[in-house]
PDB file of N, CA, C, O and CB in Angstrom:
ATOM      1  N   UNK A   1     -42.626   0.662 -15.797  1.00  0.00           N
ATOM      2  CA  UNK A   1     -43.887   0.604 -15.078  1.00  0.00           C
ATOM      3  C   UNK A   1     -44.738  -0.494 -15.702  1.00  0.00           C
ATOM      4  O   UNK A   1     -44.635  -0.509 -16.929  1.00  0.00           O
ATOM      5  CB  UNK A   1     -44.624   1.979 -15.111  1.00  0.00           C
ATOM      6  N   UNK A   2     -45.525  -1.389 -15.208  1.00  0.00           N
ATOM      7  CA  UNK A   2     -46.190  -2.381 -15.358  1.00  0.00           C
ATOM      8  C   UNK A   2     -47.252  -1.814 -15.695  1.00  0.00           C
ATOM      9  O   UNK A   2     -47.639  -0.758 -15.195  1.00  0.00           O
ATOM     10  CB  UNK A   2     -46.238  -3.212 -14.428  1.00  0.00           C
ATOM     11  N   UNK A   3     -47.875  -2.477 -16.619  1.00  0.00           N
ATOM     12  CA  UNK A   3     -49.566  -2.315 -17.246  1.00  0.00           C
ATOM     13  C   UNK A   3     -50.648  -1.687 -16.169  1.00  0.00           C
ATOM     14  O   UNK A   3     -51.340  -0.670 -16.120  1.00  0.00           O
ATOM     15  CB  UNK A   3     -50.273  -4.021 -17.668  1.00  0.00           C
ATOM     16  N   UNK A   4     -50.441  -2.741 -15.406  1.00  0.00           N
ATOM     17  CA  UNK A   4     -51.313  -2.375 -14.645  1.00  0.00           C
ATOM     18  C   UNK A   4     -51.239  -1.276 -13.779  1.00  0.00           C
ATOM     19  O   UNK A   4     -52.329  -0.732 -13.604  1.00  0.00           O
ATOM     20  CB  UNK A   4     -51.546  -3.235 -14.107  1.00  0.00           C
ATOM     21  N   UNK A   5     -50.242  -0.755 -13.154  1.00  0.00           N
ATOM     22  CA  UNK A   5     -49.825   0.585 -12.627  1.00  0.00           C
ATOM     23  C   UNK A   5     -50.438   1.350 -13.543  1.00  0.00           C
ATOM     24  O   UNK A   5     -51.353   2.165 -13.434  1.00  0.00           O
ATOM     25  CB  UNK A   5     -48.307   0.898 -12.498  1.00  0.00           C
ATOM     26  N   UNK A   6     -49.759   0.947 -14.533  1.00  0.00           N
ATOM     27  CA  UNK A   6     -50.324   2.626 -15.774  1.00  0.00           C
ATOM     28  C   UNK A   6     -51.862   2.556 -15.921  1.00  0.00           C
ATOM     29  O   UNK A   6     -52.445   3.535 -16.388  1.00  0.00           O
ATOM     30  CB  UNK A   6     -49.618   2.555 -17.926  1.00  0.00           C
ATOM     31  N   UNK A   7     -52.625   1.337 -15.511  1.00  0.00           N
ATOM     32  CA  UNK A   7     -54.171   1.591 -15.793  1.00  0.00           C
ATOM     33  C   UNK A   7     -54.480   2.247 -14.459  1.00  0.00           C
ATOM     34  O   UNK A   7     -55.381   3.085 -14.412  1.00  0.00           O
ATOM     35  CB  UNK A   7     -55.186   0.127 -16.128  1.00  0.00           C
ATOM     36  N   UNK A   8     -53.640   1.851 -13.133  1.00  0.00           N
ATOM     37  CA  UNK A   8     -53.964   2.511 -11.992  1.00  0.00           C
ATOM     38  C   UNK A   8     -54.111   3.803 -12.320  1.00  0.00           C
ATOM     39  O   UNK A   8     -55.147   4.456 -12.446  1.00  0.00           O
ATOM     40  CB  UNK A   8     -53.083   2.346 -10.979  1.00  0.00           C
ATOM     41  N   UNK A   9     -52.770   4.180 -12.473  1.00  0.00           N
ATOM     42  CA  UNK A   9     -52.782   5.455 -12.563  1.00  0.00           C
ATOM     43  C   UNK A   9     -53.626   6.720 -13.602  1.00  0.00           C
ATOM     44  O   UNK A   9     -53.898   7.906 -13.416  1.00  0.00           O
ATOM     45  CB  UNK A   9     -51.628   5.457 -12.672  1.00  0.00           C
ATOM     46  N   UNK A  10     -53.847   5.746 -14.752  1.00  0.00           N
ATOM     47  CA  UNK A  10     -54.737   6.889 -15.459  1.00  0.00           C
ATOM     48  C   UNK A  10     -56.138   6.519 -15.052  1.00  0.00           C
ATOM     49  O   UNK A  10     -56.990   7.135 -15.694  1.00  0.00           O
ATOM     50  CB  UNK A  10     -54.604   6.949 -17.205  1.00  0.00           C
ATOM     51  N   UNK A  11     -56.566   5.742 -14.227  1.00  0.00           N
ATOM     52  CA  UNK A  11     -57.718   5.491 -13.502  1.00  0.00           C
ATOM     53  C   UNK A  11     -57.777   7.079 -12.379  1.00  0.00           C
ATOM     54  O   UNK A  11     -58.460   8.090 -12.220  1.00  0.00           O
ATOM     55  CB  UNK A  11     -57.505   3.760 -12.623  1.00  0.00           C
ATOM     56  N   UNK A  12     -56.767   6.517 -11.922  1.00  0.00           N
ATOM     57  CA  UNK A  12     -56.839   7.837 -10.770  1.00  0.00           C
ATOM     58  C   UNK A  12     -56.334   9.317 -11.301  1.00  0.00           C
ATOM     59  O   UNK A  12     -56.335  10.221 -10.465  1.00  0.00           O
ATOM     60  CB  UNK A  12     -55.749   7.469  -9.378  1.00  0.00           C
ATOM     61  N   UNK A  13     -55.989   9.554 -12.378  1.00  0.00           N
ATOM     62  CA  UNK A  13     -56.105  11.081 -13.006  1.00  0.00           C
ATOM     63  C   UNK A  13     -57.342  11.484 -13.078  1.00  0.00           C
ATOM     64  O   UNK A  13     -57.588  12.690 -13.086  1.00  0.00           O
ATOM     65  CB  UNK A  13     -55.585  11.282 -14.397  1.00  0.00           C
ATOM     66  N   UNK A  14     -58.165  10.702 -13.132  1.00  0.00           N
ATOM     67  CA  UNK A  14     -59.400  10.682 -13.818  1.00  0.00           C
ATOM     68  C   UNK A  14     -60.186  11.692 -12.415  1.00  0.00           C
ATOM     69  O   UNK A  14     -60.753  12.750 -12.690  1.00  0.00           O
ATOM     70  CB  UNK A  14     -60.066   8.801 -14.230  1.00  0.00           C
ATOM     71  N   UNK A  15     -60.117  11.260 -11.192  1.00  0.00           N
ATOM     72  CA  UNK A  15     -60.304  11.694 -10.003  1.00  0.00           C
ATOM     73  C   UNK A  15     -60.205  13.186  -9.621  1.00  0.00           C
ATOM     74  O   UNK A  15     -59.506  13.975 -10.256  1.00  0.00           O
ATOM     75  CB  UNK A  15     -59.528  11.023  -9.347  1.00  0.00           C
ATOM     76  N   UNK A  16     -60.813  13.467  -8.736  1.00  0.00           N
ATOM     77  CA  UNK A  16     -60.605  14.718  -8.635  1.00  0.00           C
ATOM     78  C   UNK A  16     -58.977  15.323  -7.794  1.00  0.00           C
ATOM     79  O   UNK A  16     -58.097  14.527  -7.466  1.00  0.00           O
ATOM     80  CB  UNK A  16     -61.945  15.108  -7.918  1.00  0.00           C
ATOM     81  N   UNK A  17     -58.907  16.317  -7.648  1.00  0.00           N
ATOM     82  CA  UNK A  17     -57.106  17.050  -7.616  1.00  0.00           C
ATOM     83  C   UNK A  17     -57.790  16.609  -5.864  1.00  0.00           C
ATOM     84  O   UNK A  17     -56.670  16.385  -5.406  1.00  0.00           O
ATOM     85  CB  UNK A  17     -56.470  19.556  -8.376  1.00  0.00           C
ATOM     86  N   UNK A  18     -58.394  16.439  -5.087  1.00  0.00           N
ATOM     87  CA  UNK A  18     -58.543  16.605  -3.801  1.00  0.00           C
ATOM     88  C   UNK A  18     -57.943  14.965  -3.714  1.00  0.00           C
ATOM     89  O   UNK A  18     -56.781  14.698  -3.408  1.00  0.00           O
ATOM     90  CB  UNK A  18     -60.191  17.129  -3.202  1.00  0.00           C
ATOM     91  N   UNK A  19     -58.992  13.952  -4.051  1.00  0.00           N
ATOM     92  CA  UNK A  19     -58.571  12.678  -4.082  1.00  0.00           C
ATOM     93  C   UNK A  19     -57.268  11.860  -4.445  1.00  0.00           C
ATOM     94  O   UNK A  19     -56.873  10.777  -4.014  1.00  0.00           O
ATOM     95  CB  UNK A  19     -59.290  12.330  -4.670  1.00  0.00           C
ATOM     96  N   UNK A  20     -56.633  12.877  -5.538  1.00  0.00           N
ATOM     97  CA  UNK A  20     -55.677  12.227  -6.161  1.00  0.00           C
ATOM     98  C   UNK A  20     -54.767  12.888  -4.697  1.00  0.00           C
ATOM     99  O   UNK A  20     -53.944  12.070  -4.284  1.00  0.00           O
ATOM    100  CB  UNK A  20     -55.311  12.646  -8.020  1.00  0.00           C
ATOM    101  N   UNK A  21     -54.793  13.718  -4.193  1.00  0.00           N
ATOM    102  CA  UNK A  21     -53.573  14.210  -3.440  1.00  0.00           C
ATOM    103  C   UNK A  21     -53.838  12.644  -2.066  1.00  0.00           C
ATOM    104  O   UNK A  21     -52.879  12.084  -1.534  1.00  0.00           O
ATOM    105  CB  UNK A  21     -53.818  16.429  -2.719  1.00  0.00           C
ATOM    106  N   UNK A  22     -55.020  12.347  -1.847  1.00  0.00           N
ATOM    107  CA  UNK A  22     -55.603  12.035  -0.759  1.00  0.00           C
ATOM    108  C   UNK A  22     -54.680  10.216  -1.399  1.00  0.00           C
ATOM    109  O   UNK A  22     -54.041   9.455  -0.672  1.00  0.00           O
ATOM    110  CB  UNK A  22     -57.703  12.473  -0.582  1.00  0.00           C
ATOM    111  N   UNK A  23     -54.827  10.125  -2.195  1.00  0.00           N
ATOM    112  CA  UNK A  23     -54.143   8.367  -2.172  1.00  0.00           C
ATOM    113  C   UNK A  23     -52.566   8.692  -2.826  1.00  0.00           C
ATOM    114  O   UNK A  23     -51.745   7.790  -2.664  1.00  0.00           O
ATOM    115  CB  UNK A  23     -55.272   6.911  -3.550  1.00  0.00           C
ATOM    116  N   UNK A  24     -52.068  10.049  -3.620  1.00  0.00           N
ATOM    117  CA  UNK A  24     -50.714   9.971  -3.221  1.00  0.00           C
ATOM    118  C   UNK A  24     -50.329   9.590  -2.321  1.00  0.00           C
ATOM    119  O   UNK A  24     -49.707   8.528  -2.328  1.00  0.00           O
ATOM    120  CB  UNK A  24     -50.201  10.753  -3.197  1.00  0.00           C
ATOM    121  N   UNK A  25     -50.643  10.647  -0.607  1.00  0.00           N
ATOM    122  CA  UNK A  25     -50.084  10.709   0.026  1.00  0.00           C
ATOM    123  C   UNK A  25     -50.566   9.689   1.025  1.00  0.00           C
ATOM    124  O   UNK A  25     -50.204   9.785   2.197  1.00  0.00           O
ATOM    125  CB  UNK A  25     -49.918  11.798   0.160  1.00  0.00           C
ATOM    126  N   UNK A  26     -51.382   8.694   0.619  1.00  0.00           N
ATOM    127  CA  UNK A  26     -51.216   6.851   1.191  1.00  0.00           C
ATOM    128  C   UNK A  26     -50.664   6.198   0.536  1.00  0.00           C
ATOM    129  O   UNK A  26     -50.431   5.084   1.006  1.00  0.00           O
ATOM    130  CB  UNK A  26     -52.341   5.909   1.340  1.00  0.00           C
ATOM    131  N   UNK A  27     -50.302   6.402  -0.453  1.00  0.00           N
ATOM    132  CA  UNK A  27     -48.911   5.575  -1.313  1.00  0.00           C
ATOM    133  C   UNK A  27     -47.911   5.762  -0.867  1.00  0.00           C
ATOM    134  O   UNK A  27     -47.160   4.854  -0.512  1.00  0.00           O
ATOM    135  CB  UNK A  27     -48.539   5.867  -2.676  1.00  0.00           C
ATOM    136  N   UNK A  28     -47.660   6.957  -0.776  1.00  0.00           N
ATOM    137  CA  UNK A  28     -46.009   7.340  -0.372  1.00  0.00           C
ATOM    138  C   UNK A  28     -46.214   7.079   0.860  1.00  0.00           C
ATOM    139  O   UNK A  28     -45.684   6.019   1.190  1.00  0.00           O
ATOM    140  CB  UNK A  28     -45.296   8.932  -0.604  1.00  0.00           C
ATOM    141  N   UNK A  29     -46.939   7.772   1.940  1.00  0.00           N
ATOM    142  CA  UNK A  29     -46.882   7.083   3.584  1.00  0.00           C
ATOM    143  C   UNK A  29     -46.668   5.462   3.507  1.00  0.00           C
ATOM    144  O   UNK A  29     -46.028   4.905   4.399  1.00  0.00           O
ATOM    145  CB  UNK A  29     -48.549   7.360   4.528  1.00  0.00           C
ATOM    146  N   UNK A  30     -47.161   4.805   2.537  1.00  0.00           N
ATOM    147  CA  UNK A  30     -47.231   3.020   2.666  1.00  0.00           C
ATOM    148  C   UNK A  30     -45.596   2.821   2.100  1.00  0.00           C
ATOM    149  O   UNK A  30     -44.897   1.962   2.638  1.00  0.00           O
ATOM    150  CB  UNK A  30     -48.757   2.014   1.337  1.00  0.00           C
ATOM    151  N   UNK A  31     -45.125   3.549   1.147  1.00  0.00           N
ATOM    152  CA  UNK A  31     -43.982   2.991   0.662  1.00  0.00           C
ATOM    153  C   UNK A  31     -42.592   3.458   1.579  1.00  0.00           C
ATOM    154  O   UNK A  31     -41.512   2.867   1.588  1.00  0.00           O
ATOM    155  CB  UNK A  31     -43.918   3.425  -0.871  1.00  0.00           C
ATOM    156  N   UNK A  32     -42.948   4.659   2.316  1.00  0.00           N
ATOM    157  CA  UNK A  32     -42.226   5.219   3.511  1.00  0.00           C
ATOM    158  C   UNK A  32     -42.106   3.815   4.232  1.00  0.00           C
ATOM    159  O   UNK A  32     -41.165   3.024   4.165  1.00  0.00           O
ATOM    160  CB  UNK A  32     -43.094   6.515   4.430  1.00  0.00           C
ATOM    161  N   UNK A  33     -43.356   3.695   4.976  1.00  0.00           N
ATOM    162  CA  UNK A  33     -43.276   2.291   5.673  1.00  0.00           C
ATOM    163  C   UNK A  33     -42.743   1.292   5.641  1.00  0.00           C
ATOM    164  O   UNK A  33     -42.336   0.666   6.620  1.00  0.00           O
ATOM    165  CB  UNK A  33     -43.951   1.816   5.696  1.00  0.00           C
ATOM    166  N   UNK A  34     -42.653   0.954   4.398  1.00  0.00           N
ATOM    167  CA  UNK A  34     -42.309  -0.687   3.752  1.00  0.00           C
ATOM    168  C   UNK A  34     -40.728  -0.241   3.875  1.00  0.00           C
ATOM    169  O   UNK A  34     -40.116  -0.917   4.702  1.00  0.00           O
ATOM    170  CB  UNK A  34     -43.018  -1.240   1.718  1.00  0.00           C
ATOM    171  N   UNK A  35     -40.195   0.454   3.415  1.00  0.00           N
ATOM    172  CA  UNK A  35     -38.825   1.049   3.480  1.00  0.00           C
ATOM    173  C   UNK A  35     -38.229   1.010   5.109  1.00  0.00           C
ATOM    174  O   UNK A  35     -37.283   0.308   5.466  1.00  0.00           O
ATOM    175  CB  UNK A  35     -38.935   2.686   2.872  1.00  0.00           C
ATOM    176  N   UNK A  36     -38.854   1.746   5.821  1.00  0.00           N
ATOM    177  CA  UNK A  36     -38.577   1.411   7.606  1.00  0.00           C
ATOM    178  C   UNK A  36     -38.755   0.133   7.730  1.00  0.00           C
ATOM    179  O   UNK A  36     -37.862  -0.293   8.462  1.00  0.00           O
ATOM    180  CB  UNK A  36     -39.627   2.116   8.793  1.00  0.00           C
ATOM    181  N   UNK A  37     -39.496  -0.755   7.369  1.00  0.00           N
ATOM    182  CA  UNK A  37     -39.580  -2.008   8.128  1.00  0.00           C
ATOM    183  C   UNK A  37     -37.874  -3.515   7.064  1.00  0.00           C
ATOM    184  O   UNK A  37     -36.987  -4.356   7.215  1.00  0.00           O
ATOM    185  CB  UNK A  37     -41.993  -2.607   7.815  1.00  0.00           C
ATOM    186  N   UNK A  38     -38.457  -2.917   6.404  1.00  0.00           N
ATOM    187  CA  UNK A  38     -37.320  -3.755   5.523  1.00  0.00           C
ATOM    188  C   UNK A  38     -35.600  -3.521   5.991  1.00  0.00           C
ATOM    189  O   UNK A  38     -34.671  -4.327   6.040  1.00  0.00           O
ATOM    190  CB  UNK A  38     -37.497  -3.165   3.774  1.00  0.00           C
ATOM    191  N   UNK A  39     -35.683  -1.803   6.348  1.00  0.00           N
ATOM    192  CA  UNK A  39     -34.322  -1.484   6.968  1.00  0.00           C
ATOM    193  C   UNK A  39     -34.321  -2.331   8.581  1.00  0.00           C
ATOM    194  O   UNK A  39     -33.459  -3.090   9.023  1.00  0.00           O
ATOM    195  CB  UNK A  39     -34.156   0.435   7.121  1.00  0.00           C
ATOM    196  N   UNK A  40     -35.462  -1.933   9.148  1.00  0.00           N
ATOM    197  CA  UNK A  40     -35.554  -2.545  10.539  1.00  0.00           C
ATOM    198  C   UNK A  40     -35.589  -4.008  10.587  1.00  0.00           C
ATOM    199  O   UNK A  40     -34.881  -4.292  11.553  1.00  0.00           O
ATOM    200  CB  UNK A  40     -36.755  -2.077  11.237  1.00  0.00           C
ATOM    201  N   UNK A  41     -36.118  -5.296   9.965  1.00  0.00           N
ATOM    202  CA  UNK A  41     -35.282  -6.182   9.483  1.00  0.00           C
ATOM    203  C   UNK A  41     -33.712  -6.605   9.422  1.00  0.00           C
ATOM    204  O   UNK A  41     -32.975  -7.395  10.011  1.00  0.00           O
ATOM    205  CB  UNK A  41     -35.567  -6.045   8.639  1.00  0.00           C
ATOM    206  N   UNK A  42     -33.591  -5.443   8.170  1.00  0.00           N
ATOM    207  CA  UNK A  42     -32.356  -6.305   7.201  1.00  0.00           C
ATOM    208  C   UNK A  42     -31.225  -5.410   9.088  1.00  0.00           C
ATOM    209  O   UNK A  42     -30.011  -5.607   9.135  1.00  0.00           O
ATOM    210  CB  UNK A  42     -31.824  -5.282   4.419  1.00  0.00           C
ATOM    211  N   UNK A  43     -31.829  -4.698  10.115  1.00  0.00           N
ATOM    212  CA  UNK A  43     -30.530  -4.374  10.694  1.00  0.00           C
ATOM    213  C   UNK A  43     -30.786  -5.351  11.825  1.00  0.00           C
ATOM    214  O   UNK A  43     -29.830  -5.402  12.598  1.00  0.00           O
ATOM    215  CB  UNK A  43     -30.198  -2.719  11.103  1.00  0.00           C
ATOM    216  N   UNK A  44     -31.695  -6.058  12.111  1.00  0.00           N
ATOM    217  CA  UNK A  44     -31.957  -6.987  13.134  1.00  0.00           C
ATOM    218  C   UNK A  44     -31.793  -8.641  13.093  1.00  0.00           C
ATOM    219  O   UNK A  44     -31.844  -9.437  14.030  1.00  0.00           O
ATOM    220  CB  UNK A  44     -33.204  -6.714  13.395  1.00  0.00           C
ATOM    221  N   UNK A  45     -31.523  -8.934  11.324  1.00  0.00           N
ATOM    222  CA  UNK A  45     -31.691 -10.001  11.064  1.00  0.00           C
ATOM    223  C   UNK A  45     -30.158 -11.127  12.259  1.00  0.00           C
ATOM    224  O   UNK A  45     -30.352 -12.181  12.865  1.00  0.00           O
ATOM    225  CB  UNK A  45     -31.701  -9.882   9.205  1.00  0.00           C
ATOM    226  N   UNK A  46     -28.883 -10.347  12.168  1.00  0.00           N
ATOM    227  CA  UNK A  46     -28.099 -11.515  12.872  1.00  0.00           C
ATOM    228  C   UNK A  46     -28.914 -11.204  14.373  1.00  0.00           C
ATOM    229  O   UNK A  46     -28.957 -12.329  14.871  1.00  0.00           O
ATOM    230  CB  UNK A  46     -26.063 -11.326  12.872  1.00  0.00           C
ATOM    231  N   UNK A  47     -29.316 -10.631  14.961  1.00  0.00           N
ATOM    232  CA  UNK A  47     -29.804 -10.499  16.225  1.00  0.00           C
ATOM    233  C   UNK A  47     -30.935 -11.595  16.452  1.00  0.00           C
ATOM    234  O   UNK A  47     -31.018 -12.355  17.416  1.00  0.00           O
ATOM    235  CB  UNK A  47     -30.295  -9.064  16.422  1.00  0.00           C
ATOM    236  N   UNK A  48     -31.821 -11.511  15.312  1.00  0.00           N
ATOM    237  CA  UNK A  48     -32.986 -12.858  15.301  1.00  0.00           C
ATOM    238  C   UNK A  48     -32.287 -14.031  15.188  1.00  0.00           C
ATOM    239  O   UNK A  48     -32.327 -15.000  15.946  1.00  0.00           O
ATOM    240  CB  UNK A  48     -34.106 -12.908  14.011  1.00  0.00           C
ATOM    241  N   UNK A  49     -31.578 -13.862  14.083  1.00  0.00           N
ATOM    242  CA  UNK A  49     -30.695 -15.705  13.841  1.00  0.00           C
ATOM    243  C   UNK A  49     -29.872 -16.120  15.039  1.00  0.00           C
ATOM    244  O   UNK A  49     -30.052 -17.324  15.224  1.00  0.00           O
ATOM    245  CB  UNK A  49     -29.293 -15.794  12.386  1.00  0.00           C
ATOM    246  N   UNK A  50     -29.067 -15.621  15.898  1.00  0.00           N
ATOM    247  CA  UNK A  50     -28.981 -15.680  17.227  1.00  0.00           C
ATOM    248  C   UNK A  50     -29.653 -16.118  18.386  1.00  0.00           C
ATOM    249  O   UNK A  50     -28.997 -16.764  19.203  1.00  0.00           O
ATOM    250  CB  UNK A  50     -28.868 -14.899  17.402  1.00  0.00           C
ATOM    251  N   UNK A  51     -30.984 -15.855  18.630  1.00  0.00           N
ATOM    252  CA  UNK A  51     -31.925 -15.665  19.311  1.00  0.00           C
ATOM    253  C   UNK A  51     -32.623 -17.223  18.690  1.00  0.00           C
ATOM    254  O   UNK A  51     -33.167 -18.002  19.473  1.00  0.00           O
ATOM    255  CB  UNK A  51     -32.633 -14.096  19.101  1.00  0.00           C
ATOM    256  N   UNK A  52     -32.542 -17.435  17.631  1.00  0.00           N
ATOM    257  CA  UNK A  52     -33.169 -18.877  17.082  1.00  0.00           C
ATOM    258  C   UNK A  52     -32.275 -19.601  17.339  1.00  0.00           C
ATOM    259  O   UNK A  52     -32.587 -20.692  17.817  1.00  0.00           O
ATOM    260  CB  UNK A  52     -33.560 -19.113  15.616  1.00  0.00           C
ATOM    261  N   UNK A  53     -31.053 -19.345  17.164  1.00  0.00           N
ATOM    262  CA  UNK A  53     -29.831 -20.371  17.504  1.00  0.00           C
ATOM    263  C   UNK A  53     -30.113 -20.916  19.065  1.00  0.00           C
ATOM    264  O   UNK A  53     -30.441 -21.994  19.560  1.00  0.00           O
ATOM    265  CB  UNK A  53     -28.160 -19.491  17.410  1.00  0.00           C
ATOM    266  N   UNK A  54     -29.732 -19.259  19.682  1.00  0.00           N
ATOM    267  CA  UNK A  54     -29.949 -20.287  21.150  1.00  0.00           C
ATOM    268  C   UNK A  54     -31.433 -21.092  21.945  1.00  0.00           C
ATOM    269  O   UNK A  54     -31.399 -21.774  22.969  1.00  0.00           O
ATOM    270  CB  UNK A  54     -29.482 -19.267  22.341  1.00  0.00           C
ATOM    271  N   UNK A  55     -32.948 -20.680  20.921  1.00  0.00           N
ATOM    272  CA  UNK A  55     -34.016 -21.015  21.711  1.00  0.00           C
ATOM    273  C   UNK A  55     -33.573 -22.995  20.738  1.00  0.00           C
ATOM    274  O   UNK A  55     -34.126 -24.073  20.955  1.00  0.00           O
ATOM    275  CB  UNK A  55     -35.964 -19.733  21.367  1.00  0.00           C
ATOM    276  N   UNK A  56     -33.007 -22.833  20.251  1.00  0.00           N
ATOM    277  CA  UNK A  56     -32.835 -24.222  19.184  1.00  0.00           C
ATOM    278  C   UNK A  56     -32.356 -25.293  19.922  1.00  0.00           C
ATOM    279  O   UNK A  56     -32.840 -26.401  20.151  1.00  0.00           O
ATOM    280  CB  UNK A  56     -31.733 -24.060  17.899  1.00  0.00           C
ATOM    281  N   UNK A  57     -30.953 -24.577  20.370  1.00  0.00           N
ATOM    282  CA  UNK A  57     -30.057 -24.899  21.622  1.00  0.00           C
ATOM    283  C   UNK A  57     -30.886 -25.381  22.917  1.00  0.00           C
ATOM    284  O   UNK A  57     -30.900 -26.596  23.118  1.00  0.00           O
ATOM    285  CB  UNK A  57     -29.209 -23.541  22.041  1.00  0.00           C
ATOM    286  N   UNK A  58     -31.291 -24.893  23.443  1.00  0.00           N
ATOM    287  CA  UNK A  58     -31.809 -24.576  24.857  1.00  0.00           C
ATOM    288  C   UNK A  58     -32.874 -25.934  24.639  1.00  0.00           C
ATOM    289  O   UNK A  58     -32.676 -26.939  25.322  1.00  0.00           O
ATOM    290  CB  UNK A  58     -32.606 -22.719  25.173  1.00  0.00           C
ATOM    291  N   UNK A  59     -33.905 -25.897  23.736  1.00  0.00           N
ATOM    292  CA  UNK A  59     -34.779 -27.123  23.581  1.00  0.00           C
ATOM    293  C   UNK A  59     -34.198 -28.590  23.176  1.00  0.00           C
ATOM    294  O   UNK A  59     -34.942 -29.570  23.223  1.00  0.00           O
ATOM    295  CB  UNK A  59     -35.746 -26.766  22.549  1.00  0.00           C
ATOM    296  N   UNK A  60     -32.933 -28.690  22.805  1.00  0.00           N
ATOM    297  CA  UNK A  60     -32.495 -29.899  22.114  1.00  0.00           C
ATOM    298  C   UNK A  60     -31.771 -29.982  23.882  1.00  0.00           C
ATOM    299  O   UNK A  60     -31.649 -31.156  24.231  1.00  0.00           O
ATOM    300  CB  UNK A  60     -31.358 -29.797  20.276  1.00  0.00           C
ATOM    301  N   UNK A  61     -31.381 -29.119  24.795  1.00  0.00           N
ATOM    302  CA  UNK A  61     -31.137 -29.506  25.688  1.00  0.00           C
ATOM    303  C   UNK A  61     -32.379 -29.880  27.058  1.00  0.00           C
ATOM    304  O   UNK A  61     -32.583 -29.682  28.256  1.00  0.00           O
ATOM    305  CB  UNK A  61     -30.213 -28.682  25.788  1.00  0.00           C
ATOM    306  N   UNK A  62     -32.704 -30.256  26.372  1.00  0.00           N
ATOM    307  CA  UNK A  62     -34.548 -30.195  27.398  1.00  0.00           C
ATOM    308  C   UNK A  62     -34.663 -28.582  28.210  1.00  0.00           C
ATOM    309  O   UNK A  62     -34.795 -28.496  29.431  1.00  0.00           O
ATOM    310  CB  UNK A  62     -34.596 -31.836  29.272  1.00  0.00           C
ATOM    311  N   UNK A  63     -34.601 -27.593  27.462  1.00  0.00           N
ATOM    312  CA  UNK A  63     -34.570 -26.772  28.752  1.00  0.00           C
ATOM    313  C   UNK A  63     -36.087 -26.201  28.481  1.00  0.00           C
ATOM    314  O   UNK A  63     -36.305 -25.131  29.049  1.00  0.00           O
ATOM    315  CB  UNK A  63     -33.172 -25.479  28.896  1.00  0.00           C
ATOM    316  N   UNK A  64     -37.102 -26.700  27.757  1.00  0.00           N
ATOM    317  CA  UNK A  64     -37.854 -25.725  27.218  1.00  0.00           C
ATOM    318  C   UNK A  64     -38.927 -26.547  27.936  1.00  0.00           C
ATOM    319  O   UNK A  64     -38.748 -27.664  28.420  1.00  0.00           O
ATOM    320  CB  UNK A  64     -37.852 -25.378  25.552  1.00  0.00           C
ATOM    321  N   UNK A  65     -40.185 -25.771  27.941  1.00  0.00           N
ATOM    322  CA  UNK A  65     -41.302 -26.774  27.910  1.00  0.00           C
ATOM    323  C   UNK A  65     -42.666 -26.378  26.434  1.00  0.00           C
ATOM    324  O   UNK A  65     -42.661 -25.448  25.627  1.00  0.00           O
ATOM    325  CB  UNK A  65     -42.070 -26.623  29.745  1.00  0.00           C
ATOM    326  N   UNK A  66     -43.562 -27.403  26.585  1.00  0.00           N
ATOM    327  CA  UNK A  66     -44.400 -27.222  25.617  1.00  0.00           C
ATOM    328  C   UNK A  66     -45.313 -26.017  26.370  1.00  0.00           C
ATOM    329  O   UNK A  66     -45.356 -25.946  27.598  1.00  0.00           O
ATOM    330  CB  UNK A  66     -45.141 -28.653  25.152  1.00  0.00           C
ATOM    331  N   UNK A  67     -46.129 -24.963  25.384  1.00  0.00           N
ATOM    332  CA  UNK A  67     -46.351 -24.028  25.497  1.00  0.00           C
ATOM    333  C   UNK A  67     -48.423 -24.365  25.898  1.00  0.00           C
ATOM    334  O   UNK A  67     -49.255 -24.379  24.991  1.00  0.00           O
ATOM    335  CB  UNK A  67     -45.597 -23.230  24.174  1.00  0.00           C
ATOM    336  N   UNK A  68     -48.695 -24.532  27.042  1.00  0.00           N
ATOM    337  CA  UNK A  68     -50.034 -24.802  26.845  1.00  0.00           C
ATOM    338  C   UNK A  68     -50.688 -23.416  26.931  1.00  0.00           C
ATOM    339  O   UNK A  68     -50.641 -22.518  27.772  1.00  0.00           O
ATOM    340  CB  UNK A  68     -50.586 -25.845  27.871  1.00  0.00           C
ATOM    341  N   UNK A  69     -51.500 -23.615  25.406  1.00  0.00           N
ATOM    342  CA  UNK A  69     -52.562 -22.125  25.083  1.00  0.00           C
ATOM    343  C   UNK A  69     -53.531 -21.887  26.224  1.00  0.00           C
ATOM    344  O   UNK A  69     -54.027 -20.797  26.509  1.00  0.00           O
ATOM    345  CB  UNK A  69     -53.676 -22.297  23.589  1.00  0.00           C
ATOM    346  N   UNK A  70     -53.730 -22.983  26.809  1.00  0.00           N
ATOM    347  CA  UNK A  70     -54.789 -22.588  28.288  1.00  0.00           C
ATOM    348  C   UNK A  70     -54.580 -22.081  29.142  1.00  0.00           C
ATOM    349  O   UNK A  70     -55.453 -21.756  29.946  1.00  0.00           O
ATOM    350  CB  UNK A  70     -55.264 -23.345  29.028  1.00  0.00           C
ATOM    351  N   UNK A  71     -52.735 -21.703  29.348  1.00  0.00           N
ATOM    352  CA  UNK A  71     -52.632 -20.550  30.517  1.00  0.00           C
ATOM    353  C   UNK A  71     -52.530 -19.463  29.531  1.00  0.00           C
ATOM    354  O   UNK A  71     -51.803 -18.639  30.086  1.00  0.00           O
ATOM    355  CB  UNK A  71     -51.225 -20.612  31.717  1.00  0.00           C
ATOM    356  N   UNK A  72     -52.883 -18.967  28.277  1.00  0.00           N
ATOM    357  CA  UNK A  72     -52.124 -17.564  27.946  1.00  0.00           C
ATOM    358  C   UNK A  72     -53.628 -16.549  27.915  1.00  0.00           C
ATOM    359  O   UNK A  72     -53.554 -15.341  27.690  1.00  0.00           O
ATOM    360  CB  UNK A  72     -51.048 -17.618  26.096  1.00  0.00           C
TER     361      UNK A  72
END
């Protein structure tokens, strides 16, 4: 554990038992998260590199046009 974690954390002992439960359980909900998105990634990544391949493709063949922000 890094320094600073450990000052986090005996910062937040310090807190009351209501609070401390109240940013556990936004730590762990945030690290839940980060965990889903990293899996949802790492299972999508050849699907994106694909998808870049062919928009790569498609523009080196003139098929694309430039994107004007004034119709969006």
């Amino acid at each position: 554990m890094t320094k600073l974690l450990e000052k986090a954390f005996k910062n937040v002992s310090k807190l009351p038992e209501t609070e401390q439960n109240v940013l556990a359980n936004w730590l762990l909900e945030e690290l839940k998260a980060e965990r889903k998105w990293d899996q949802a990634f790492a299972e999508s990544e050849d699907v994106l590199g694909r998808l870049a391949d062919d928009a790569l493709k498609a523009h080196r063949h003139g098929k694309t046009t430039p994107l004007d922000t004034d119709k969006l």
